[in-house]
PDB file as gemmi writes it, atoms N, CA and C in Angstrom:
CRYST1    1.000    1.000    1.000  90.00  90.00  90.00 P 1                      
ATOM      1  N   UNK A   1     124.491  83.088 125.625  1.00  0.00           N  
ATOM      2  CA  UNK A   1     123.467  82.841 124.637  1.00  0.00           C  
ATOM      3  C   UNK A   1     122.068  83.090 125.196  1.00  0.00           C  
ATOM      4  N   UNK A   2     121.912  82.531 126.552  1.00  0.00           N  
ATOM      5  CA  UNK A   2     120.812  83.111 126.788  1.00  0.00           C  
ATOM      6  C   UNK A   2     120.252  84.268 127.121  1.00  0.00           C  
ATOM      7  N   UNK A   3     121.373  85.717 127.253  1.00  0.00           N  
ATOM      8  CA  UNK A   3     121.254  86.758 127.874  1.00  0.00           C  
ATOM      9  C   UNK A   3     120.667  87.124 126.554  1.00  0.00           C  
ATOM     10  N   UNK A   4     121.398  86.815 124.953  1.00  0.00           N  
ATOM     11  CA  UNK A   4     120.618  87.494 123.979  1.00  0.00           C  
ATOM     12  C   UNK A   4     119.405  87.391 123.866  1.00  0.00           C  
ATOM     13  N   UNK A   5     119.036  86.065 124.001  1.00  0.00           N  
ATOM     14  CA  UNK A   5     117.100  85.838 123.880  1.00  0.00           C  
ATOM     15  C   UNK A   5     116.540  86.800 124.765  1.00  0.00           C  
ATOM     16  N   UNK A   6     116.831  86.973 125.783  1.00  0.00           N  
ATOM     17  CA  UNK A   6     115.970  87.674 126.642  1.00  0.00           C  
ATOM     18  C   UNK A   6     116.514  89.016 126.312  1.00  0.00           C  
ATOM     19  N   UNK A   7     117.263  89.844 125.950  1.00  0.00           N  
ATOM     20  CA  UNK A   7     117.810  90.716 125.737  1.00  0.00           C  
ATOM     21  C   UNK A   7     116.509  91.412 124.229  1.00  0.00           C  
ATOM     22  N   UNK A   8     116.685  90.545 123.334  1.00  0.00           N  
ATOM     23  CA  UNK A   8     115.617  90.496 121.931  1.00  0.00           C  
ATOM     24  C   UNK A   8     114.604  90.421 122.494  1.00  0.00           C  
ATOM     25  N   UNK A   9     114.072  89.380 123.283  1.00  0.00           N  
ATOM     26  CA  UNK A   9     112.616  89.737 124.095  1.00  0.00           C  
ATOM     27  C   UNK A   9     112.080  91.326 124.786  1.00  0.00           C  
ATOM     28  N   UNK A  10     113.001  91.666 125.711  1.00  0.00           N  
ATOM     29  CA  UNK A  10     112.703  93.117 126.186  1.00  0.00           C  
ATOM     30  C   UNK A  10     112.653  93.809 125.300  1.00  0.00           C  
ATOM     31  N   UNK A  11     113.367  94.151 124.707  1.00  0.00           N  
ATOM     32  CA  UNK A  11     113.214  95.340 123.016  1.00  0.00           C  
ATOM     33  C   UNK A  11     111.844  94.840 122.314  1.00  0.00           C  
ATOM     34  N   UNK A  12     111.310  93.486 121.790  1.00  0.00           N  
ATOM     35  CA  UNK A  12     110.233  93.951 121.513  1.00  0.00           C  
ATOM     36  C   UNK A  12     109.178  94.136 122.094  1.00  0.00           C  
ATOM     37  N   UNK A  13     109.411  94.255 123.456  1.00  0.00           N  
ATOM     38  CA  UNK A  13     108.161  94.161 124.547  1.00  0.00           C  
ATOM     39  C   UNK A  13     108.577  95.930 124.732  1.00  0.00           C  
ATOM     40  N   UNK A  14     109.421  96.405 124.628  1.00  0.00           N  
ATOM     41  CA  UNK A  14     109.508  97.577 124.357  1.00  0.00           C  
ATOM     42  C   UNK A  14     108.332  98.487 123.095  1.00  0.00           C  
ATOM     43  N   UNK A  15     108.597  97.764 121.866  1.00  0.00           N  
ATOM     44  CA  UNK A  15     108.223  98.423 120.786  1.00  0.00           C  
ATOM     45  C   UNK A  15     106.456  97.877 121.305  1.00  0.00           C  
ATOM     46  N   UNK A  16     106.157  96.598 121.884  1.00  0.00           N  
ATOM     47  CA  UNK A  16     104.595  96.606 121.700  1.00  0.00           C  
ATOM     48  C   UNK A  16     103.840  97.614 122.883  1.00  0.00           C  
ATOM     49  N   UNK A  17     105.286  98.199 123.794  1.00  0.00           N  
ATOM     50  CA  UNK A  17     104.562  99.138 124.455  1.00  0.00           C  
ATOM     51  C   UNK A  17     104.033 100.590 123.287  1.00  0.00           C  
ATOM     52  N   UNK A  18     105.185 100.862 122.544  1.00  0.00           N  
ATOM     53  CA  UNK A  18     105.298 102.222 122.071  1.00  0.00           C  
ATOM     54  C   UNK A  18     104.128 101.877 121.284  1.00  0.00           C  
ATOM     55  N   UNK A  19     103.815 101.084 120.660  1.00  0.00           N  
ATOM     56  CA  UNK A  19     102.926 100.811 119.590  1.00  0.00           C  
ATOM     57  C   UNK A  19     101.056 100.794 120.126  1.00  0.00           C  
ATOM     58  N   UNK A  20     100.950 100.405 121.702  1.00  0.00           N  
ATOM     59  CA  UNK A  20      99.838 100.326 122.215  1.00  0.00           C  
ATOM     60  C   UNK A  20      99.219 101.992 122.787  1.00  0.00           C  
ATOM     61  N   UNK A  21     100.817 102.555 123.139  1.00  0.00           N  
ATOM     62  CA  UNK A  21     100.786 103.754 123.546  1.00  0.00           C  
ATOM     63  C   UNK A  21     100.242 104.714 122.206  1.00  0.00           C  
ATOM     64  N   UNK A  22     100.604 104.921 121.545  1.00  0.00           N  
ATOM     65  CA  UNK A  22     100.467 105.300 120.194  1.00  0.00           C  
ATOM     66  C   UNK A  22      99.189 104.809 120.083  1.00  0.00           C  
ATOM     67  N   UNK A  23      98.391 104.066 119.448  1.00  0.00           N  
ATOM     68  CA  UNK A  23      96.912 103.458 119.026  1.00  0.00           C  
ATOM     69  C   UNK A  23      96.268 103.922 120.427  1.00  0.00           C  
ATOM     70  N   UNK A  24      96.314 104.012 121.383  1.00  0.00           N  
ATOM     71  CA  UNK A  24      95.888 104.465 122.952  1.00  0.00           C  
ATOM     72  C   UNK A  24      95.305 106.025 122.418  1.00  0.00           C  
ATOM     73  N   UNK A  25      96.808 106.840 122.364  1.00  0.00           N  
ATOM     74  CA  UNK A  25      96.245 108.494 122.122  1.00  0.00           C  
ATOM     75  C   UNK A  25      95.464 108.614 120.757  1.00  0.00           C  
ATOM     76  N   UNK A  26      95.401 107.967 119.669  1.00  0.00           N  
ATOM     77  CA  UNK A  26      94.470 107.628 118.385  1.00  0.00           C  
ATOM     78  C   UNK A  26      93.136 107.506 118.462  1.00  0.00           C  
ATOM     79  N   UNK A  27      93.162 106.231 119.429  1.00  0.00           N  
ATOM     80  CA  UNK A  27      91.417 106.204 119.608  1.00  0.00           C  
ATOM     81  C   UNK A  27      90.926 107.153 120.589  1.00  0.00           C  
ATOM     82  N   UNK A  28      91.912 107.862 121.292  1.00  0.00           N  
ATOM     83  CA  UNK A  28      91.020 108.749 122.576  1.00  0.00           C  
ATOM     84  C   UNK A  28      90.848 110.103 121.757  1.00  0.00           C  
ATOM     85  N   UNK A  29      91.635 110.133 120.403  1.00  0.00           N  
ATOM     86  CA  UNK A  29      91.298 111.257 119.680  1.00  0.00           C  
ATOM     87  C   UNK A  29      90.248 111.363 119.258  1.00  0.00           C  
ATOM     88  N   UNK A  30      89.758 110.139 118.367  1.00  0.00           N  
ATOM     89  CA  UNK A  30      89.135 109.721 117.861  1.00  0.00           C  
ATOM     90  C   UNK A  30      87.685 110.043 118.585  1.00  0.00           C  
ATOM     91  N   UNK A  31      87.642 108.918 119.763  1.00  0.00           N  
ATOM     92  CA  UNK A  31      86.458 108.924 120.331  1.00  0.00           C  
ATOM     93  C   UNK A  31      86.202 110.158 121.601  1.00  0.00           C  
ATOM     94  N   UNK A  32      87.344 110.773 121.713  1.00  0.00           N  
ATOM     95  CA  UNK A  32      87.369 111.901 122.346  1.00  0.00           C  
ATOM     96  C   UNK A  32      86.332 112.604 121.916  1.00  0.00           C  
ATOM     97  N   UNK A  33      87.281 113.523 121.430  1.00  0.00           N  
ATOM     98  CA  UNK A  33      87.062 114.399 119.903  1.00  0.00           C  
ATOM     99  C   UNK A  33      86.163 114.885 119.144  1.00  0.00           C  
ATOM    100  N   UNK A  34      85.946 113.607 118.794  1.00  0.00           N  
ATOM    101  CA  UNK A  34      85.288 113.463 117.570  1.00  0.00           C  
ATOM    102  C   UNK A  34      84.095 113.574 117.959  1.00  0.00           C  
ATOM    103  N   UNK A  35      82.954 113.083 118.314  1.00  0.00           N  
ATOM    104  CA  UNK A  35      81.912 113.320 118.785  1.00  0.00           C  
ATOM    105  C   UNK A  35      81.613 115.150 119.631  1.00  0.00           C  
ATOM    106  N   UNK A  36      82.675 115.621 120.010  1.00  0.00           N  
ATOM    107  CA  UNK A  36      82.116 116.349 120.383  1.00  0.00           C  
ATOM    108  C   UNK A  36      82.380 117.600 118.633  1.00  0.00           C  
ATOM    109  N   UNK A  37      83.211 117.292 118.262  1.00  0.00           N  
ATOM    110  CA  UNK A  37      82.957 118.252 116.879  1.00  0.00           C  
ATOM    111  C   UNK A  37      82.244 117.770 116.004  1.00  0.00           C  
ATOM    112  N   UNK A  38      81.366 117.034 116.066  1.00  0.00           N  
ATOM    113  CA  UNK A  38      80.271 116.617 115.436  1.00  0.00           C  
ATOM    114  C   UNK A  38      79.150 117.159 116.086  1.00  0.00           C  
ATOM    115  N   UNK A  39      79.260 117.134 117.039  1.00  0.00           N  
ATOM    116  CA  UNK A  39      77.986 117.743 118.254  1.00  0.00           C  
ATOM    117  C   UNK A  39      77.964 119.067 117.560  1.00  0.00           C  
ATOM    118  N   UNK A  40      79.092 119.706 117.716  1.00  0.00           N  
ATOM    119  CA  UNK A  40      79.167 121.296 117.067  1.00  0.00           C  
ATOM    120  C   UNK A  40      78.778 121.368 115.502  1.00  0.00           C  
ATOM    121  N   UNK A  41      79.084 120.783 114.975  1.00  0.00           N  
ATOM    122  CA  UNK A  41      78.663 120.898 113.592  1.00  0.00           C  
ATOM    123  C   UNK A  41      76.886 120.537 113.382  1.00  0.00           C  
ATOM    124  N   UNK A  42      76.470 119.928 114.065  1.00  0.00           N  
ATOM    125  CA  UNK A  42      74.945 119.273 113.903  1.00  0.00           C  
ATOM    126  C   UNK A  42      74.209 120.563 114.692  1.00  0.00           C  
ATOM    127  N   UNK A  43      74.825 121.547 115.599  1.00  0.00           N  
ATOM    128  CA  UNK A  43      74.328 122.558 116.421  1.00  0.00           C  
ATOM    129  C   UNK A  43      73.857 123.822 115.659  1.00  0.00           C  
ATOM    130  N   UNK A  44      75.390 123.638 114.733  1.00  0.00           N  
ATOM    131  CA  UNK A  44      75.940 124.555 114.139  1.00  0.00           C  
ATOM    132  C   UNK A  44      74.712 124.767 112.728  1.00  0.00           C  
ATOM    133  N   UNK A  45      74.745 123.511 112.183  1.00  0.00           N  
ATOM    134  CA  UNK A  45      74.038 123.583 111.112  1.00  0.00           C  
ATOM    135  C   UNK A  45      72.371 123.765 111.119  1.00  0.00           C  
ATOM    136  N   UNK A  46      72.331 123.530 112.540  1.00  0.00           N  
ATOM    137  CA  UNK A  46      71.049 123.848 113.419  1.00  0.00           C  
ATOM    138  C   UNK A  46      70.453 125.136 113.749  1.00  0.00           C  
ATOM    139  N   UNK A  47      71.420 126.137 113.241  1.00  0.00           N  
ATOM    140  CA  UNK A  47      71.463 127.425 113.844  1.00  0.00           C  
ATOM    141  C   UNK A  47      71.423 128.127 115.441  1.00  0.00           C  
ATOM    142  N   UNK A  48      71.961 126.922 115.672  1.00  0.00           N  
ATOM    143  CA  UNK A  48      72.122 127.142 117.546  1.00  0.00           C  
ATOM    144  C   UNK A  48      72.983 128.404 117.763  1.00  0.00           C  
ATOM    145  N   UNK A  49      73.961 128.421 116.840  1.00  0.00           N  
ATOM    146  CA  UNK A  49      74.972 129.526 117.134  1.00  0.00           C  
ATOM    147  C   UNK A  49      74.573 131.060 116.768  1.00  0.00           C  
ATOM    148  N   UNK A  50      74.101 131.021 115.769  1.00  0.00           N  
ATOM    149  CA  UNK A  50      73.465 132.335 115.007  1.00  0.00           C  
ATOM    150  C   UNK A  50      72.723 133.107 115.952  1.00  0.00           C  
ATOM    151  N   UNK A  51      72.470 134.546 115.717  1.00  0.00           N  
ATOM    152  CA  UNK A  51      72.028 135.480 116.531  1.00  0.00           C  
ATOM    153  C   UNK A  51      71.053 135.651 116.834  1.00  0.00           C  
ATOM    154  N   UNK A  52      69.751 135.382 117.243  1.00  0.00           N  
ATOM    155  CA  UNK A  52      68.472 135.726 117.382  1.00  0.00           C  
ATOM    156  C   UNK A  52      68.051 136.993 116.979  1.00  0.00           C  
ATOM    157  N   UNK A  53      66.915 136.880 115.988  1.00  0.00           N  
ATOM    158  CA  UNK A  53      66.196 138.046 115.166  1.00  0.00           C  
ATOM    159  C   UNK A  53      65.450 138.847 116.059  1.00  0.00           C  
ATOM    160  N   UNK A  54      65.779 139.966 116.480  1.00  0.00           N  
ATOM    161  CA  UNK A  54      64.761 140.565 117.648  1.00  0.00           C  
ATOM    162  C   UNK A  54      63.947 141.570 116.501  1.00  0.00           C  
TER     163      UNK A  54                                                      
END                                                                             
């Protein structure tokens, strides 16, 4: 009886890994990411990219 408790314990200490792992690569997308394609778009709309008129 007691091997099951602890048995049910590891499995969900399992899933709160997969679940931290998961929300982990989310926000590094997020705050990765994201800021830098915003950087590009604010550059962009800036005409940083466009060709210079000689």
């Amino acid at each position: 009886m007691i091997n099951n408790k602890s048995k049910k314990y590891e499995i969900k200490a399992n899933k709160d890994e997969a679940n931290s792992s998961t929300r982990a690569k989310i926000v590094l997308i997020i705050f990765g990411i994201g800021p830098i394609l915003l950087m590009g778009l604010f550059l962009f709309s800036n005409g940083f990219f466009s060709a210079p008129n000689l």
